[in-house]
PyMOL CGO cylinders between C-alpha atoms (Angstrom):
from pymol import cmd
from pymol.cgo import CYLINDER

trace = [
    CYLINDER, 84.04, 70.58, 130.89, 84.62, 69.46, 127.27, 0.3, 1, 1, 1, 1, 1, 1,
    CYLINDER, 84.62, 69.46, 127.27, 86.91, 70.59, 124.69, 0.3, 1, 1, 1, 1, 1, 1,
    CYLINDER, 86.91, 70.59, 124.69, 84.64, 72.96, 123.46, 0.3, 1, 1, 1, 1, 1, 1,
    CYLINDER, 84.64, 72.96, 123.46, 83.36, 74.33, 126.73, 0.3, 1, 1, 1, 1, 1, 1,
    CYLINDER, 83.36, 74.33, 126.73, 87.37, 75.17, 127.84, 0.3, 1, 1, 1, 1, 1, 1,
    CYLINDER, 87.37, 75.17, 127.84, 87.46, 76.58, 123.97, 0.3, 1, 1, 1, 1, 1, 1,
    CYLINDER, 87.46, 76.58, 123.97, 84.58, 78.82, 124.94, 0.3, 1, 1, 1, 1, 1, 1,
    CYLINDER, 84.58, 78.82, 124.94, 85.80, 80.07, 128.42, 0.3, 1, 1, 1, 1, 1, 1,
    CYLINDER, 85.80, 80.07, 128.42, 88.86, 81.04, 126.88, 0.3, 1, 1, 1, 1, 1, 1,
    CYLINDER, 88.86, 81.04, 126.88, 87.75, 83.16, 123.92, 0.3, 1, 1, 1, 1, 1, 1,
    CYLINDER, 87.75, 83.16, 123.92, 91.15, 84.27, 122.16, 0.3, 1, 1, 1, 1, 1, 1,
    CYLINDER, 91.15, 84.27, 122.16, 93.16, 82.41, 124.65, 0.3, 1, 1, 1, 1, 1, 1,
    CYLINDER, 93.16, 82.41, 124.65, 92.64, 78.23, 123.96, 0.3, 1, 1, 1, 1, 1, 1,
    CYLINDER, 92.64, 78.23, 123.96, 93.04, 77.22, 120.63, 0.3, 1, 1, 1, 1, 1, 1,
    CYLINDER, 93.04, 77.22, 120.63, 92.77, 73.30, 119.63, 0.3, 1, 1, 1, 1, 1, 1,
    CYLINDER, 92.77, 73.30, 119.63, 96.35, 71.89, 118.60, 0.3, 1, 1, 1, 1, 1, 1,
    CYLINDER, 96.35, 71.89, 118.60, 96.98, 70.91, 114.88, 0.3, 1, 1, 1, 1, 1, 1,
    CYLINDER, 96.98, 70.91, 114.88, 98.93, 68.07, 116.43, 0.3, 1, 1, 1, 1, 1, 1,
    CYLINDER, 98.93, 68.07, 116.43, 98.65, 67.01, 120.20, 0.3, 1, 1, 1, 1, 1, 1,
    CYLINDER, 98.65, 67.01, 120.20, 101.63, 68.12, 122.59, 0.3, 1, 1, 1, 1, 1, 1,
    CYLINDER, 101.63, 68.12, 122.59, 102.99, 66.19, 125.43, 0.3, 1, 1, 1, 1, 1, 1,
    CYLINDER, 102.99, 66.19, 125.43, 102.47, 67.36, 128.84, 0.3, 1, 1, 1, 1, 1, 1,
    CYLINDER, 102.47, 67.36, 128.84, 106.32, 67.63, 130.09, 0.3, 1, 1, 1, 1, 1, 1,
    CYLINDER, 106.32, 67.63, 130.09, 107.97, 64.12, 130.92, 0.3, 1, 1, 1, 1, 1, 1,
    CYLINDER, 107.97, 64.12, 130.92, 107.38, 63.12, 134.46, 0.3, 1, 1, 1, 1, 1, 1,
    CYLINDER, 107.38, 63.12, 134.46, 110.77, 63.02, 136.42, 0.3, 1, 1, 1, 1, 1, 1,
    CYLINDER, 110.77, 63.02, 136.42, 111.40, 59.04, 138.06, 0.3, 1, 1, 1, 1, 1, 1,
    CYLINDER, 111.40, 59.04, 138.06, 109.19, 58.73, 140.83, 0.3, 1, 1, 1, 1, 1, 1,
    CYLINDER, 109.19, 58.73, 140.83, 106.74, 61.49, 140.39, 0.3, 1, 1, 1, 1, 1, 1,
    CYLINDER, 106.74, 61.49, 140.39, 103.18, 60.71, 140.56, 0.3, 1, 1, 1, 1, 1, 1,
    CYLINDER, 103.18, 60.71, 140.56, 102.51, 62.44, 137.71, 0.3, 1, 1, 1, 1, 1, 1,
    CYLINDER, 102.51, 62.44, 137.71, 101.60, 60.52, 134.40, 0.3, 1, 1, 1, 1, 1, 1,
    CYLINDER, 101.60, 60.52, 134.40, 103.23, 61.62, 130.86, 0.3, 1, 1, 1, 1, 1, 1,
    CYLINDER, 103.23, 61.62, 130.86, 100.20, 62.83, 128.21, 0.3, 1, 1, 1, 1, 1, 1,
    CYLINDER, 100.20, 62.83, 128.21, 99.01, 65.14, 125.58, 0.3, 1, 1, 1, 1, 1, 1,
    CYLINDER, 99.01, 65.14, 125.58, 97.08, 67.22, 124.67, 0.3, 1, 1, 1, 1, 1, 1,
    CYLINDER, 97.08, 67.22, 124.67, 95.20, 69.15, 121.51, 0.3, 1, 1, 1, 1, 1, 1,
    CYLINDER, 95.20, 69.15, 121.51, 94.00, 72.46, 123.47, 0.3, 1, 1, 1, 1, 1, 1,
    CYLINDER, 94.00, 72.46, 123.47, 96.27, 74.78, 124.75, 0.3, 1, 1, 1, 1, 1, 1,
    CYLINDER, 96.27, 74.78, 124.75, 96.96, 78.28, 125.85, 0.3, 1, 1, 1, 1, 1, 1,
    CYLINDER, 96.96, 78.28, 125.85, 100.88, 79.23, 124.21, 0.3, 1, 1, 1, 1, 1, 1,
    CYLINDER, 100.88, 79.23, 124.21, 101.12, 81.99, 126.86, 0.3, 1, 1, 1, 1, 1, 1,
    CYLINDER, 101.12, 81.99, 126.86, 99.33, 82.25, 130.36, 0.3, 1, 1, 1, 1, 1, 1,
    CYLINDER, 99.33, 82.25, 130.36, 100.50, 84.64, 133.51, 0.3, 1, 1, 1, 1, 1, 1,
    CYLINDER, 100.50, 84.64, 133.51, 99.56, 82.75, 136.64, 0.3, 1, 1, 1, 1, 1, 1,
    CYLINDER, 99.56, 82.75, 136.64, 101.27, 84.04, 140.00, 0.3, 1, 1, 1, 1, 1, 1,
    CYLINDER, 101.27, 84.04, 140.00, 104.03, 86.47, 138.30, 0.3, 1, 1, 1, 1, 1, 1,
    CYLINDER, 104.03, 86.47, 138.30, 105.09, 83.20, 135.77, 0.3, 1, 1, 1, 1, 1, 1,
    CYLINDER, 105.09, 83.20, 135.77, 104.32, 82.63, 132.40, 0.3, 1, 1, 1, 1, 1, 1,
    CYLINDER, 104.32, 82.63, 132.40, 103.12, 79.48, 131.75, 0.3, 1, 1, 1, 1, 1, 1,
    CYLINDER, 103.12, 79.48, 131.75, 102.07, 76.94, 128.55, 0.3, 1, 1, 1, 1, 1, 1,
    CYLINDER, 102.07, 76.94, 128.55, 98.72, 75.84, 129.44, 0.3, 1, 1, 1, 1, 1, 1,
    CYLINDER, 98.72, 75.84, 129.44, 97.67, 71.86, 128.16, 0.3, 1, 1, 1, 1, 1, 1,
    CYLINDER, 97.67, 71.86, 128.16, 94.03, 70.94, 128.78, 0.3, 1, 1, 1, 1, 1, 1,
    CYLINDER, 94.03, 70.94, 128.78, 93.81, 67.36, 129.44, 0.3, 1, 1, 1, 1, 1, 1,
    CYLINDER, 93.81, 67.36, 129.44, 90.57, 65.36, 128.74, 0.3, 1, 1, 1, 1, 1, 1,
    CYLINDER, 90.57, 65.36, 128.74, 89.72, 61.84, 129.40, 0.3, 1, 1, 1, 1, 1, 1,
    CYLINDER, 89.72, 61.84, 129.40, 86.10, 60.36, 128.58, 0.3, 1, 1, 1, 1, 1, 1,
    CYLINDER, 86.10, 60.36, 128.58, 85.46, 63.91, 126.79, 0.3, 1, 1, 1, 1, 1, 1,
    CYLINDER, 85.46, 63.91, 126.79, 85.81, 65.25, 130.40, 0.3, 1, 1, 1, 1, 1, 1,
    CYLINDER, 85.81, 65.25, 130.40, 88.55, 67.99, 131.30, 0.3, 1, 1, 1, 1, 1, 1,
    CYLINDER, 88.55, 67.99, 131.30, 90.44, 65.68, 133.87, 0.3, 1, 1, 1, 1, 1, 1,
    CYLINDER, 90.44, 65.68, 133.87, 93.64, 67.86, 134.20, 0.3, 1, 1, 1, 1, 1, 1,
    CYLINDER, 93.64, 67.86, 134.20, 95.23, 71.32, 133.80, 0.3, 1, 1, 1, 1, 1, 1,
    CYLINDER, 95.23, 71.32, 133.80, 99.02, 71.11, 133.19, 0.3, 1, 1, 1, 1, 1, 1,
    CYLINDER, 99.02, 71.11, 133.19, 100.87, 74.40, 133.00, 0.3, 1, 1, 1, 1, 1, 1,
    CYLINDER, 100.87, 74.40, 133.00, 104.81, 74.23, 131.99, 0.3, 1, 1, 1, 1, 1, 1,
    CYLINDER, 104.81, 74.23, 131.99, 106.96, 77.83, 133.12, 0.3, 1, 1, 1, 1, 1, 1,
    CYLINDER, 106.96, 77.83, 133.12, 108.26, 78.89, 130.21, 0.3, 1, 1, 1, 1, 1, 1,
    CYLINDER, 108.26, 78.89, 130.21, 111.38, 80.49, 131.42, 0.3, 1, 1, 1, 1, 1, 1,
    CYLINDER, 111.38, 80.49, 131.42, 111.66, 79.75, 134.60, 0.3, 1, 1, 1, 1, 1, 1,
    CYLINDER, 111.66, 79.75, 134.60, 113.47, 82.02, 137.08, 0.3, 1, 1, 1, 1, 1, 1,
    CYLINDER, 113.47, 82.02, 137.08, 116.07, 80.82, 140.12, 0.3, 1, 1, 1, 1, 1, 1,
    CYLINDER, 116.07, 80.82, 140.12, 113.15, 81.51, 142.40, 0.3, 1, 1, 1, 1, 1, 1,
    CYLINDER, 113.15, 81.51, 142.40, 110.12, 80.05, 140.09, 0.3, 1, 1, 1, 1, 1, 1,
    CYLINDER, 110.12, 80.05, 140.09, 109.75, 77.14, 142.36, 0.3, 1, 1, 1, 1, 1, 1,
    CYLINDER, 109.75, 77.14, 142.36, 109.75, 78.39, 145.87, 0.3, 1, 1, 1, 1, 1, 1,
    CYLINDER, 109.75, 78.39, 145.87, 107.90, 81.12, 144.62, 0.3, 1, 1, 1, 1, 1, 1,
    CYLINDER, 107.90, 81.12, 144.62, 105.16, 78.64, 143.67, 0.3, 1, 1, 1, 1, 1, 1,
    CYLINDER, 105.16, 78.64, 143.67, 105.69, 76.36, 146.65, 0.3, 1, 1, 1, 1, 1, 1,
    CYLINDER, 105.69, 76.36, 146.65, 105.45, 79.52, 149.11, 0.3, 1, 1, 1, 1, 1, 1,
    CYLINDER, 105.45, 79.52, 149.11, 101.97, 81.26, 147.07, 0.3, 1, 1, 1, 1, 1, 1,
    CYLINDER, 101.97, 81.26, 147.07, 99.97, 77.98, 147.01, 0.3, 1, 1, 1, 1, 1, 1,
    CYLINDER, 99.97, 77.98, 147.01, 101.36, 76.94, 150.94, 0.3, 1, 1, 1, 1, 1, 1,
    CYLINDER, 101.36, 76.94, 150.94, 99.90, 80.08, 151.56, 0.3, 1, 1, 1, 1, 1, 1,
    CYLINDER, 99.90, 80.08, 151.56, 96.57, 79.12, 149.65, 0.3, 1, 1, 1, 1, 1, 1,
    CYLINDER, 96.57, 79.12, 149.65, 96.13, 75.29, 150.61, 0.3, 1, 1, 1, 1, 1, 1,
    CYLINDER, 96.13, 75.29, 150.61, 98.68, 74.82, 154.01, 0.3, 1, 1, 1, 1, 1, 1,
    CYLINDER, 98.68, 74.82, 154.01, 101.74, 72.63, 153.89, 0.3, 1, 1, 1, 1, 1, 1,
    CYLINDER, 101.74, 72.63, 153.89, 102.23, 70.53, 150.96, 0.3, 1, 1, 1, 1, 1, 1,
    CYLINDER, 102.23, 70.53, 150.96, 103.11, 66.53, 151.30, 0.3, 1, 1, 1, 1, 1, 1,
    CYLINDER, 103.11, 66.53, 151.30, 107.01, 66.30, 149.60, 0.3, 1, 1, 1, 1, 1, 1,
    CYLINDER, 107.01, 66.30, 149.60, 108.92, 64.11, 147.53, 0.3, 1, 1, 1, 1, 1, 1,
    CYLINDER, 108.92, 64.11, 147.53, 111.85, 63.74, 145.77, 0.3, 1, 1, 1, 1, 1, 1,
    CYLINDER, 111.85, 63.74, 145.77, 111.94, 62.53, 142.17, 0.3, 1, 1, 1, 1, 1, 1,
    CYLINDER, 111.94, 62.53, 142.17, 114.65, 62.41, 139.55, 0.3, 1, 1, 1, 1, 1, 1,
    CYLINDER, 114.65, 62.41, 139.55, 117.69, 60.15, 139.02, 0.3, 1, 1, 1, 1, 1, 1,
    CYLINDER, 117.69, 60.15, 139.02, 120.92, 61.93, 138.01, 0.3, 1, 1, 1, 1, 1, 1,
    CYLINDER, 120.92, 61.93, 138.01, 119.00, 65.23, 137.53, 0.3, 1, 1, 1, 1, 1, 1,
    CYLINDER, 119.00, 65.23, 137.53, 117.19, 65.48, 140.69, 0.3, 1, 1, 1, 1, 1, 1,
    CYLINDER, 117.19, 65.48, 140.69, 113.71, 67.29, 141.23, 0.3, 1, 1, 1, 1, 1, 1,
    CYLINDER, 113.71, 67.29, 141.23, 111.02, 67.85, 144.07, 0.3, 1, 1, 1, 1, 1, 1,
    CYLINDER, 111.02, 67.85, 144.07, 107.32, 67.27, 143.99, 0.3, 1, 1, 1, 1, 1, 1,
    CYLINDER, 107.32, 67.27, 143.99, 105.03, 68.65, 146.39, 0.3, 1, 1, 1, 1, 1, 1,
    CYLINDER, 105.03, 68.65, 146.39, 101.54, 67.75, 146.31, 0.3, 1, 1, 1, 1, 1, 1,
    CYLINDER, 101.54, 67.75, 146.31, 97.98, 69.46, 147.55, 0.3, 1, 1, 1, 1, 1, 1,
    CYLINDER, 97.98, 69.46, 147.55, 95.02, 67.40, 147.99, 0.3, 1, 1, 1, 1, 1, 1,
    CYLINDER, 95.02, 67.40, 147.99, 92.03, 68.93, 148.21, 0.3, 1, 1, 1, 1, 1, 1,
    CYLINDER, 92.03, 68.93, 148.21, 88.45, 67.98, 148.23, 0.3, 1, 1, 1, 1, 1, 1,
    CYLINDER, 88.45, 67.98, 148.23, 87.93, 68.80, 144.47, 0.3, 1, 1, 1, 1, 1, 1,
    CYLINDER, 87.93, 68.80, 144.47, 91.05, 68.26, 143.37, 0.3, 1, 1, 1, 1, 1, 1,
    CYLINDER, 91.05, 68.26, 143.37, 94.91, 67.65, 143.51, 0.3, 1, 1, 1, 1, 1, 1,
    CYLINDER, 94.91, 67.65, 143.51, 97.71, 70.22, 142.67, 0.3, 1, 1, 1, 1, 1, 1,
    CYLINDER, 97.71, 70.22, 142.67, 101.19, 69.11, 141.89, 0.3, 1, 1, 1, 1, 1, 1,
    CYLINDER, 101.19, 69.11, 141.89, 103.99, 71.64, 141.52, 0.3, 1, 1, 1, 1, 1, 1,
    CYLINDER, 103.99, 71.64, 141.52, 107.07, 69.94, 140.54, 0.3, 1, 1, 1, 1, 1, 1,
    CYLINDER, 107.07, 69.94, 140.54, 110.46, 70.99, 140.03, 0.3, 1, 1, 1, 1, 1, 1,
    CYLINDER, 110.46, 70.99, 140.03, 114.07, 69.94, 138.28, 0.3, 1, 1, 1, 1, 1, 1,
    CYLINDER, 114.07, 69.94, 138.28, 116.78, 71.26, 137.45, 0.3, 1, 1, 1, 1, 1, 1,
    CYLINDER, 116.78, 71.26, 137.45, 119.52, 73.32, 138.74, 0.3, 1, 1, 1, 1, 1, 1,
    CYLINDER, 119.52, 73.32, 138.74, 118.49, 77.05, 139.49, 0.3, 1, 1, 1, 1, 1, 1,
    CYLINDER, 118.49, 77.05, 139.49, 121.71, 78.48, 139.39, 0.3, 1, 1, 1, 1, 1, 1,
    CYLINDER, 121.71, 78.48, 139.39, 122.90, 77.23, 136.09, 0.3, 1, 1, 1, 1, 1, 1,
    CYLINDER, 122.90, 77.23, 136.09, 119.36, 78.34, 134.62, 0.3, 1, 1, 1, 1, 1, 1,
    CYLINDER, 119.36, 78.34, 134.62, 118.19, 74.62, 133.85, 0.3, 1, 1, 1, 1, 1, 1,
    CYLINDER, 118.19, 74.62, 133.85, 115.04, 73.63, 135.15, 0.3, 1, 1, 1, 1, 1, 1,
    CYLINDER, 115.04, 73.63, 135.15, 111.56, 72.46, 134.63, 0.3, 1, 1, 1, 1, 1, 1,
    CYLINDER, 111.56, 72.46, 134.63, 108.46, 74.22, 136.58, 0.3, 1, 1, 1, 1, 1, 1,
    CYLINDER, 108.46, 74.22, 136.58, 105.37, 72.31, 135.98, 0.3, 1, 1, 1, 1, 1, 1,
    CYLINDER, 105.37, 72.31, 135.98, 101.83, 72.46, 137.88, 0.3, 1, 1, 1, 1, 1, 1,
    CYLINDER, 101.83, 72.46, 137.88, 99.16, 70.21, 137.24, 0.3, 1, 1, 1, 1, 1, 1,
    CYLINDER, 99.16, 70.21, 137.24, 95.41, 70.40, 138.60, 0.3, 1, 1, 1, 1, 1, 1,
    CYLINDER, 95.41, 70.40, 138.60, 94.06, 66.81, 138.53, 0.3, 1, 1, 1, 1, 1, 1,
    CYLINDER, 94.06, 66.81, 138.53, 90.39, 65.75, 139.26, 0.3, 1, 1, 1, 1, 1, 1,
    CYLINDER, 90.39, 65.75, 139.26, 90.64, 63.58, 142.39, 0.3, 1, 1, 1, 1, 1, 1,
    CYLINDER, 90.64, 63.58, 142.39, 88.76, 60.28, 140.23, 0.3, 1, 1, 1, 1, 1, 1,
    CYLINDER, 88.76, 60.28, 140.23, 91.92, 61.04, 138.20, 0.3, 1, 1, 1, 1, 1, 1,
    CYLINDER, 91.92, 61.04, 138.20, 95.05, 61.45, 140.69, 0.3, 1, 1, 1, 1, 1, 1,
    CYLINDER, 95.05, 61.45, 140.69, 97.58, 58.86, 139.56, 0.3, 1, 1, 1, 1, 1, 1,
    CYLINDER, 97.58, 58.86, 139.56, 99.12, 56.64, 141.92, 0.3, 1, 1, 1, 1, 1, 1,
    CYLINDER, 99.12, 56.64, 141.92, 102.52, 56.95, 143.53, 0.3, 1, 1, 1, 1, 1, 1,
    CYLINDER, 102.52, 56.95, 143.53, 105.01, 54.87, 141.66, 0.3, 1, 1, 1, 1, 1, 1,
]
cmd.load_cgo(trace, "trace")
């Protein structure tokens, strides 16, 4: 899809950016690349969260969905783990971070790769809940 084709499947939804945003920053070790983006969705309820949607394109091409919880709850991420488990089987793990540590797990599929990662702490209500749908051509490689 392009730009304008996501535009036009999202009547009243996508809007193009006045300035790009960055997709959130990738915790150390993730194998998830930093980005931006000039079409997005502010708002978007996806499995009981509420999510910022980012359209990534490369070559013209929509290569990459990346949707950022906007207040994530205690639960958000084993909420997310446990619904797309459900959906796609067991996920492969990882741990990423440094001082603030996170978890990636990872679906690959034959059309495409999901990445739900996670950082934070929970119970102090800090934490980042990002999933990203990635084109297989386009899956970055594990650091």
């Amino acid at each position: 899809m392009t730009r304008d084709e996501v535009l036009a499947a999202f009547p009243g939804q996508a809007q193009r950016l006045a300035q790009p945003a960055a997709f959130v920053q990738p915790q150390p070790g993730s194998s998830l690349t930093a980005g931006t983006s000039d079409v997005a969705i502010p708002a978007y309820e996806a499995d009981g969260v509420s999510f910022r949607v980012l359209f990534g394109f490369e070559s013209k091409a929509l290569n990459r969905v990346h949707l950022s919880a906007l207040k994530p709850g205690a639960s958000t991420c084993e909420d997310l783990e446990k619904a797309l488990t459900d959906r796609h089987a067991k996920p492969a793990r990882a741990k990423t971070g440094s001082s603030l540590q996170g978890e990636e797990f990872s679906w690959k599929l034959p059309d495409q790769t999901i990445v739900l990662s996670c950082a934070g702490v929970p119970s102090l209500g800090f934490q980042t809940v990002t999933l990203d749908y990635m084109a297989p051509a386009t899956e970055p490689a594990r650091k």
